[in-house]
C-alpha positions as a Markdown table, in Angstrom:
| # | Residue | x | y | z |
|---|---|---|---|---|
| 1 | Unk | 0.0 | 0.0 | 0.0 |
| 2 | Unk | 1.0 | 3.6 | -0.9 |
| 3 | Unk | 2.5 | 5.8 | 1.9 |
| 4 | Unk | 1.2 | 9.1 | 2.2 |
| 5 | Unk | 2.8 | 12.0 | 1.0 |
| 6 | Unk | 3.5 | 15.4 | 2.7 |
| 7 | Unk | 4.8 | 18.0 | 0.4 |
| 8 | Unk | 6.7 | 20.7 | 2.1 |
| 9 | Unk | 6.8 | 24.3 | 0.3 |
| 10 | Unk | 9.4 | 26.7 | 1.9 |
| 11 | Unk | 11.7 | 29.2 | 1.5 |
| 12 | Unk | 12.3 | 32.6 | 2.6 |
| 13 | Unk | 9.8 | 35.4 | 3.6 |
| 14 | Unk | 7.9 | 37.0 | 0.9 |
| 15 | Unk | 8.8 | 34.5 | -1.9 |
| 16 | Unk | 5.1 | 33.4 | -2.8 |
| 17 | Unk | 4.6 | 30.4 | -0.6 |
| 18 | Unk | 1.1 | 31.0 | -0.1 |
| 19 | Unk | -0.3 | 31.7 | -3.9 |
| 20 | Unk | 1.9 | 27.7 | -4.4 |
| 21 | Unk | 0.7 | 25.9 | -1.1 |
| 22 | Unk | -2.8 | 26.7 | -2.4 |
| 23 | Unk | -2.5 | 26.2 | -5.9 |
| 24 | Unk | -1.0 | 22.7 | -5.3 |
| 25 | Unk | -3.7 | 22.0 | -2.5 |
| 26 | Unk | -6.5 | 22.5 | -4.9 |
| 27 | Unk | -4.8 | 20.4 | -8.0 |
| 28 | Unk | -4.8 | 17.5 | -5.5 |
| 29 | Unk | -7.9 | 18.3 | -3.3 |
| 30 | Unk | -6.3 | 18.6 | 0.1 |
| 31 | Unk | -5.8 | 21.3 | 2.8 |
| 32 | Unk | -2.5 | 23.1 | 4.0 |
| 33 | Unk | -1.2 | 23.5 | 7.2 |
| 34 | Unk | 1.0 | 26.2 | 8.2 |
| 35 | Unk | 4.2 | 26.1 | 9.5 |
| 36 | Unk | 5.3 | 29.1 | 10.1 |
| 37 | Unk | 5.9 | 30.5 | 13.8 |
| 38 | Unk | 3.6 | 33.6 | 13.6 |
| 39 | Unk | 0.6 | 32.6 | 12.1 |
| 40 | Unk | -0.5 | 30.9 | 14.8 |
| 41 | Unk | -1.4 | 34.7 | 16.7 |
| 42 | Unk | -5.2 | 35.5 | 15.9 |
| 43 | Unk | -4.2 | 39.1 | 17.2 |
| 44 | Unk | -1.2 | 40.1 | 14.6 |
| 45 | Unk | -2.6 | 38.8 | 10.8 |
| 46 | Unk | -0.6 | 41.5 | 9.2 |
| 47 | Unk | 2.3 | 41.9 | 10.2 |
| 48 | Unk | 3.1 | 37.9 | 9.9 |
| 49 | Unk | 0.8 | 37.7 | 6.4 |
| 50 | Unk | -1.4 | 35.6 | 7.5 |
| 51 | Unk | -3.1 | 34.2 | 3.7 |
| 52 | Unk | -6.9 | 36.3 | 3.5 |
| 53 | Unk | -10.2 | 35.3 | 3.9 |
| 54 | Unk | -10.2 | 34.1 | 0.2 |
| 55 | Unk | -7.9 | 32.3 | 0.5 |
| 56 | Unk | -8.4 | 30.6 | 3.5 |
| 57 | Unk | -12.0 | 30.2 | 2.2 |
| 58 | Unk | -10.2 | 28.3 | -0.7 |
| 59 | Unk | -8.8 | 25.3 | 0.5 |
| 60 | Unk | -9.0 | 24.2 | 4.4 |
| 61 | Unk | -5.8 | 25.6 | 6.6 |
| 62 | Unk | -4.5 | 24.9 | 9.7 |
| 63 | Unk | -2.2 | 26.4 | 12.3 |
| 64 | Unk | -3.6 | 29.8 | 11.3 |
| 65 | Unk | -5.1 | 32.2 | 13.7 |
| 66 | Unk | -5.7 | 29.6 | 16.4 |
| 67 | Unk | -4.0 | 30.6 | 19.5 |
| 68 | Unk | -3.6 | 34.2 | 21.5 |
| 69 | Unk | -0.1 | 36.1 | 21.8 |
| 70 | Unk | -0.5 | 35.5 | 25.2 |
| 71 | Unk | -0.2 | 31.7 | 24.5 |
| 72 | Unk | 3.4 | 30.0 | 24.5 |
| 73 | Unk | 3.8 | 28.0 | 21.7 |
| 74 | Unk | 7.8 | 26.7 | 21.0 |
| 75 | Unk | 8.7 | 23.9 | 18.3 |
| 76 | Unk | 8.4 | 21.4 | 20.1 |
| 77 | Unk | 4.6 | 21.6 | 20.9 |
| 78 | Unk | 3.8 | 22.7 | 17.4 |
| 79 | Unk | 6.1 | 19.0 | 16.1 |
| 80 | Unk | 3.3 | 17.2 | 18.4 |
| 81 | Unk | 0.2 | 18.8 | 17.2 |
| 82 | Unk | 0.8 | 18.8 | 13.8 |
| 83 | Unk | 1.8 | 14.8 | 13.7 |
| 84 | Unk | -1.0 | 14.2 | 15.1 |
| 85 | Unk | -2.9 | 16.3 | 12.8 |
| 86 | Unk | -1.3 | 14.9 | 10.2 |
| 87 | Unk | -2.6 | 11.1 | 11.2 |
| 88 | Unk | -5.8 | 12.1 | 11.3 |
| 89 | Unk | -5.9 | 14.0 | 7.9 |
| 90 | Unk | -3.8 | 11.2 | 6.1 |
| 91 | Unk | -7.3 | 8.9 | 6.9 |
| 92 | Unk | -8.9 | 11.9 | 4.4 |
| 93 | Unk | -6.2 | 12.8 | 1.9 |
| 94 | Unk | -2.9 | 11.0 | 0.5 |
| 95 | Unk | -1.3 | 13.8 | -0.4 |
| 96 | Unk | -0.7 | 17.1 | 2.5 |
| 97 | Unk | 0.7 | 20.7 | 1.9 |
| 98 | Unk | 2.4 | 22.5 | 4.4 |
| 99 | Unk | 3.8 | 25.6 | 3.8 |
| 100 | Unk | 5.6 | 27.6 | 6.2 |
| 101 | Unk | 9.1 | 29.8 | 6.8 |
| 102 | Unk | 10.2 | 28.7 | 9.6 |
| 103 | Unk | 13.2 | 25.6 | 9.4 |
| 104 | Unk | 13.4 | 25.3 | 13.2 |
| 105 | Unk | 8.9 | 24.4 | 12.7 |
| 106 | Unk | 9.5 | 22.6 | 9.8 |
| 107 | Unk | 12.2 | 20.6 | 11.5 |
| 108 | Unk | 10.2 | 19.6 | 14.6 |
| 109 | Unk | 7.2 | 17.7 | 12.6 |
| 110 | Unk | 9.7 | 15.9 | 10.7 |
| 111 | Unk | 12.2 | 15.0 | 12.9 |
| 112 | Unk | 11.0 | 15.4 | 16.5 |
| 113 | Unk | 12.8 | 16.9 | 19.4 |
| 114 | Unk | 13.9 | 15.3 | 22.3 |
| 115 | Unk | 11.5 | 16.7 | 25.2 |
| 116 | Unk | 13.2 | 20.0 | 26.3 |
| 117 | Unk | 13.1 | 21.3 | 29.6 |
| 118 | Unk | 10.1 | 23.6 | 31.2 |
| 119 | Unk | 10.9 | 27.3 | 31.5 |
| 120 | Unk | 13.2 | 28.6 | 34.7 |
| 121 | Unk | 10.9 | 32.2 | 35.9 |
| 122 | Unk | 14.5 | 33.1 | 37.4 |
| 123 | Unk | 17.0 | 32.6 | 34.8 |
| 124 | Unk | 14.7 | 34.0 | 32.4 |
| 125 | Unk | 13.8 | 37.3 | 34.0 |
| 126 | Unk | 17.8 | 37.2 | 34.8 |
| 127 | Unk | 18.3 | 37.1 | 31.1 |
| 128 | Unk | 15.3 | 40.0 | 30.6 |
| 129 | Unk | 17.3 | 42.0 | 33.2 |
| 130 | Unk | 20.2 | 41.7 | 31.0 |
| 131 | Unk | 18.7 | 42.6 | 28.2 |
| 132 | Unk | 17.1 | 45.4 | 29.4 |
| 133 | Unk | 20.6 | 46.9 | 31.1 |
| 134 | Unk | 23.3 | 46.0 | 28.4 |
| 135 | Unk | 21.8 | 45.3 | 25.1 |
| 136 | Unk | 21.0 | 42.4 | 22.9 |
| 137 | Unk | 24.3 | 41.7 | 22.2 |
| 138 | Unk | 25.3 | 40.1 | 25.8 |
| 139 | Unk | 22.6 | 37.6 | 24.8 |
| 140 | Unk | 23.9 | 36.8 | 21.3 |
| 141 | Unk | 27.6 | 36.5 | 22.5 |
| 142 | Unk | 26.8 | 33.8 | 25.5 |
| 143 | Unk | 24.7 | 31.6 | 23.2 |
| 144 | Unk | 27.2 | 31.8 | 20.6 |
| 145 | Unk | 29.5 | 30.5 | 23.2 |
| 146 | Unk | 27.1 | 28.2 | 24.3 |
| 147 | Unk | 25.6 | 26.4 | 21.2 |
| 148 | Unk | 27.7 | 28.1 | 18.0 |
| 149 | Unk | 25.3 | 26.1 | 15.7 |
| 150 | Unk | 22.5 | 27.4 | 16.7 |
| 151 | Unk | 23.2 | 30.6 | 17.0 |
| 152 | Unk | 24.5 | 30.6 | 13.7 |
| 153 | Unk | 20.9 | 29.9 | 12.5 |
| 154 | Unk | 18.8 | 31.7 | 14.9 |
| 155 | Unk | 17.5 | 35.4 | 14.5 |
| 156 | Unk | 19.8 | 37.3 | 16.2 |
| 157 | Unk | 17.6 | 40.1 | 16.7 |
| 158 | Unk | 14.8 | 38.5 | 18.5 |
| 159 | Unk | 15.6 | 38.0 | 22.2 |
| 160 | Unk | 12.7 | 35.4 | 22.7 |
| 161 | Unk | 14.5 | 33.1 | 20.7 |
| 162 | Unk | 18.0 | 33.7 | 22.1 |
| 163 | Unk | 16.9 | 33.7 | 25.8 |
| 164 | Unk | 14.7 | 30.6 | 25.3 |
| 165 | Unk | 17.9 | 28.7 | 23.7 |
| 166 | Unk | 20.6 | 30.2 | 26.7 |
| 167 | Unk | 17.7 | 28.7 | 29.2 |
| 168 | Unk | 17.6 | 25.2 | 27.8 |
| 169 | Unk | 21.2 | 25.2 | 27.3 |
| 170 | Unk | 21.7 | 25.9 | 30.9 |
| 171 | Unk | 19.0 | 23.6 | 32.4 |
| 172 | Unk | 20.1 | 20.8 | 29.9 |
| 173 | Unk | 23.6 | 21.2 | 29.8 |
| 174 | Unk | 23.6 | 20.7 | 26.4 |
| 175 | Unk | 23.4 | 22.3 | 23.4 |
| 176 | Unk | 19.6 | 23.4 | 22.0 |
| 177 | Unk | 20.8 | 21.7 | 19.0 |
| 178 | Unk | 21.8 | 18.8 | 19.9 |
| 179 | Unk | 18.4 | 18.6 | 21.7 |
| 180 | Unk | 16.5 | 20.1 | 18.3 |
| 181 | Unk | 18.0 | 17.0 | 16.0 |
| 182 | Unk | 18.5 | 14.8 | 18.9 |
| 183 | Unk | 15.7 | 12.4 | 18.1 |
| 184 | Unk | 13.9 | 11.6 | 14.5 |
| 185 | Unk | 10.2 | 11.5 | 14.1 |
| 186 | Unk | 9.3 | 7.7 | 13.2 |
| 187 | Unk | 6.8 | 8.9 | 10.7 |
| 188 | Unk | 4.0 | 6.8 | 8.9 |
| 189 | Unk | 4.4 | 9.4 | 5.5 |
| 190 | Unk | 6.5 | 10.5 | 3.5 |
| 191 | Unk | 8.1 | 13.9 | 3.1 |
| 192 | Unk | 8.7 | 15.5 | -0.4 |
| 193 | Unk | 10.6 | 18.8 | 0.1 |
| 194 | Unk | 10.1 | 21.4 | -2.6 |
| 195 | Unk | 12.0 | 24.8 | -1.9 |
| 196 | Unk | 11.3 | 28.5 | -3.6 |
| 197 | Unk | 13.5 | 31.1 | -4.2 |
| 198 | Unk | 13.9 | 33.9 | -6.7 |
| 199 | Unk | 17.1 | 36.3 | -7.6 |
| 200 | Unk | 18.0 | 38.2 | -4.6 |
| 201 | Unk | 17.5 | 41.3 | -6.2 |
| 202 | Unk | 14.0 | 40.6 | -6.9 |
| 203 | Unk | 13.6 | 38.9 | -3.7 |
| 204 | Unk | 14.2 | 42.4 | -1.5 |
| 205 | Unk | 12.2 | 44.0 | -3.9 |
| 206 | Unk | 9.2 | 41.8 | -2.5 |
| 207 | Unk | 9.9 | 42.1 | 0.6 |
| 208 | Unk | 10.3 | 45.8 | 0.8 |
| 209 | Unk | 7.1 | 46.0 | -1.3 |
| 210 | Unk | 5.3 | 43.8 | 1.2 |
| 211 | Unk | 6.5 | 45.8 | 4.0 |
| 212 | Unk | 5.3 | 48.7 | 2.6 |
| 213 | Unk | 1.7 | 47.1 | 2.0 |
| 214 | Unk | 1.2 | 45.8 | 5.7 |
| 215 | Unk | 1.5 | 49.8 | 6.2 |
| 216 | Unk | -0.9 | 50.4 | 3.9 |
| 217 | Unk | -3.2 | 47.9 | 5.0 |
| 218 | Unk | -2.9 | 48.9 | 8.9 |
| 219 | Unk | 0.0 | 47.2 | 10.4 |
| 220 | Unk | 0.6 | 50.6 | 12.6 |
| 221 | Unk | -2.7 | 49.9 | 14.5 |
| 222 | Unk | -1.9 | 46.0 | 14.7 |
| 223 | Unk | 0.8 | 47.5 | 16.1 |
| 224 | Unk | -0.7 | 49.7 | 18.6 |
| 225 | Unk | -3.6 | 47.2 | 19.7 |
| 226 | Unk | -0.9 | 44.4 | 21.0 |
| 227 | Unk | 1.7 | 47.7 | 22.4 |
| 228 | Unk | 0.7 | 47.1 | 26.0 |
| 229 | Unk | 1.5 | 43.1 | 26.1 |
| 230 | Unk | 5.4 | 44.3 | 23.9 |
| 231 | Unk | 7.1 | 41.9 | 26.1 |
| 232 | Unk | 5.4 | 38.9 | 25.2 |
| 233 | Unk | 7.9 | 36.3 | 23.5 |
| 234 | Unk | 4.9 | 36.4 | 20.4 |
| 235 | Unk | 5.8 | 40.0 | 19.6 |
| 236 | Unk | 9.5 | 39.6 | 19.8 |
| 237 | Unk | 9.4 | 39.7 | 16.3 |
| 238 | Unk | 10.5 | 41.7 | 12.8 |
| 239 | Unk | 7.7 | 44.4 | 12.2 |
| 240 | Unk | 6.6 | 44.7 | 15.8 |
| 241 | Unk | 9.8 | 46.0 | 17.2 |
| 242 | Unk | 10.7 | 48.4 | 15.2 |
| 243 | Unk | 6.9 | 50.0 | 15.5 |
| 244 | Unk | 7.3 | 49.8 | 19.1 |
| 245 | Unk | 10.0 | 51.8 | 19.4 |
| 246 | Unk | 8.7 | 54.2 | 16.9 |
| 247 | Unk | 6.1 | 54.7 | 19.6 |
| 248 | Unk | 8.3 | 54.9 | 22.0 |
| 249 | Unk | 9.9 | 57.9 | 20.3 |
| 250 | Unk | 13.0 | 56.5 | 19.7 |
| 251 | Unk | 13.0 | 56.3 | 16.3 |
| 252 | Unk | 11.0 | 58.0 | 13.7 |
| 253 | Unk | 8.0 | 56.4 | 11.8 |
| 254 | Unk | 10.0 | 56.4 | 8.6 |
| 255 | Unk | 13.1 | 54.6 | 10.2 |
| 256 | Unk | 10.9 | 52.0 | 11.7 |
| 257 | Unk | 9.8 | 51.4 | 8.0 |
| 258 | Unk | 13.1 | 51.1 | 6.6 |
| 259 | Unk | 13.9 | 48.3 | 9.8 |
| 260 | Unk | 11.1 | 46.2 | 9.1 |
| 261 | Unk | 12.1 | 45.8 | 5.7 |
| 262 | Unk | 16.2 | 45.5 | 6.4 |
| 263 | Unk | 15.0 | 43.0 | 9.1 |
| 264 | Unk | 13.0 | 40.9 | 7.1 |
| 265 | Unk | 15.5 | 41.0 | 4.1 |
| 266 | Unk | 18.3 | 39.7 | 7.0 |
| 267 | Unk | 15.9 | 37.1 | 8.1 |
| 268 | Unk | 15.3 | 35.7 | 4.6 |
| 269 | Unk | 19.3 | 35.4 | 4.2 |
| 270 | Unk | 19.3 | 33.4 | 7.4 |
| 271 | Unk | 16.2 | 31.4 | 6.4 |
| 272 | Unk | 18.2 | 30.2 | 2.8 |
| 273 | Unk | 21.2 | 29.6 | 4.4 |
| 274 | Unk | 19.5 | 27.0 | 7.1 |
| 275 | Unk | 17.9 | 25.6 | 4.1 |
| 276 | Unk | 21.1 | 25.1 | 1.4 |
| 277 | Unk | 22.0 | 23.1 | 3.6 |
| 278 | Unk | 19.7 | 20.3 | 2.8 |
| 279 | Unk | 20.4 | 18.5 | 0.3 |
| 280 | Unk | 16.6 | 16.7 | -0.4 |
| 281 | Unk | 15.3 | 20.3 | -0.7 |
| 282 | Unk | 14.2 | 20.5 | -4.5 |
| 283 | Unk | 14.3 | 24.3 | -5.7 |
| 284 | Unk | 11.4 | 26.2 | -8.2 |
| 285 | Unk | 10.9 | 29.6 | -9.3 |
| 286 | Unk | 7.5 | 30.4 | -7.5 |
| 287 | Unk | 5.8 | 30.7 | -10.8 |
| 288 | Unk | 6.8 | 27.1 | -11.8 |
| 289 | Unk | 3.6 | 25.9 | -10.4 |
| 290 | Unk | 3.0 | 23.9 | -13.1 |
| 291 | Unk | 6.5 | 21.8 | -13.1 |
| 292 | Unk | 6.1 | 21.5 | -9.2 |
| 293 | Unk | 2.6 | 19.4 | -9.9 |
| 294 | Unk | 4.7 | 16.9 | -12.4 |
| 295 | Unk | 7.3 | 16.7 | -9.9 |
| 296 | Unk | 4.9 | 15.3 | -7.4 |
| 297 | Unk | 2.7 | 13.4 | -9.5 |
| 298 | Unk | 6.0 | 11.8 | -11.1 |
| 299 | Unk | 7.2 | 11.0 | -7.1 |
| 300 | Unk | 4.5 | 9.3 | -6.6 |
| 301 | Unk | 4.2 | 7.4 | -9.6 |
| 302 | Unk | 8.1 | 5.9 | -8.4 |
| 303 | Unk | 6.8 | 5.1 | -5.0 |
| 304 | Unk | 3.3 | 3.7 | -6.2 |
């Protein structure tokens, strides 16, 4: 009997994941579920492009707009959920999309993390302190110290993640990465990677366009609604931080702008570079929709 197949689109922010997740989930009748680290947040559909109405209307979605930003939600729990999704959809469809950005996500439904260690309230409000009093940077160097793989992956620029990784390398006494790929998923599908990417050039041109529609489309009151809970690790995140300290006066309106898009335009280098890695990763244009079907159809002919 046939496995099952889940078909992985990624690559980095702004490439055109959605408009091929849901192109592919109608050719082959199936839903998508997201696995991106932001989406989750009913609150903040803007700023982490959450796919519209129409086009959630279009095919079923999950992992989108299910939880609060007052929710934690790491890896590790999102690898469990979805697996278990995934069983229960794979008795409806034999072929699953999921779409999403974010390796680390990715990475915990397909090969399972060993169970990592509940949160410390003192070392992490010691590592808040420290942020707070010296900077960002006393965070970056002690992880890099601590777990050089990691960090060499993670987004610098968003304390969440960095804290989070200094407190289970300190509680573990190991390395978060050695924990992330410590144990692989015995999974009852298979996985069919497909990666997009376009010229870098036009790549930042996406993004910075993007960035500047979230504006037009009200990001700056997204913004503004979620200001009071800024500390949350769910707003420690490109496109929040920069608004928040243009309210804070600390920067003007305009420079927040032109963060957000330099932000995002780093993140996307740091999202290719996790993913070159990978060798099983096959890479499209985004508009090679077409050539993307045959390549799954053809996969599964060879495994039928």
């Amino acid at each position: 009997m046939q496995r099952p197949l889940l078909v992985i689109i990624l690559g980095p922010t702004a490439v055109g994941k959605t408009a091929v997740a849901i192109a592919l989930a109608e050719k082959f009748k199936t839903c998508i579920l997201s696995a991106d680290s932001r989406q989750f947040y009913r609150e903040i559909p803007i700023g982490t492009a959450q796919p519209s109405a129409a086009e959630l209307n279009s095919v079923p979605h999950f992992f989108i707009a299910t939880n609060s930003i007052i929710e934690q939600i790491d890896a590790g729990r999102f690898g469990r959920e979805a697996r278990a999704l995934l069983v229960e959809e794979f008795k409806k469809n034999q072929i699953i999309i999921m779409a999403g950005g974010s390796g680390l996500y990715i990475d915990a439904v397909i090969n399972g993390f060993d169970e990592l260690p509940d949160s410390d309230l003192s070392i992490r409000e010691e590592l808040q302190m420290s942020l707070e009093k010296n900077g960002i940077s006393v965070l970056q160097s002690e992880l890099e110290k601590l777990d050089p793989e990691y960090f060499a992956q993670v987004d610098k620029d968003n304390p969440a993640r960095l804290i989070r990784a200094i407190e289970i390398c300190r509680l573990s006494g190991k390395k978060y990465s050695e924990l992330r790929l410590g144990k692989s998923a015995h999974l009852p599908f298979d996985v069919l990677k497909i990666g997009l990417d376009l010229p870098r050039e036009e790549l930042y041109d996406r993004i910075n366009k993007r960035v500047d529609a979230m504006m037009e489309n009200g990001l700056e009151d997204e913004a503004r609604k979620v200001f009071p809970n800024r500390k949350l690790n769910s707003l420690q995140t490109v496109g929040y931080k920069e608004l928040f300290d243009f309210f804070d006066g600390a920067i003007t309106k305009e420079r927040a702008i032109e963060l957000i898009q330099q932000h995002s335009r780093n993140y996307a280098k740091r999202q290719l570079t996790w993913w070159r890695r990978d060798a099983e990763i096959k890479w499209y244009a985004p508009k090679e929709i077409s050539e993307i079907e045959q390549f799954i159809i053809t996969i599964r002919q060879i495994n039928n």
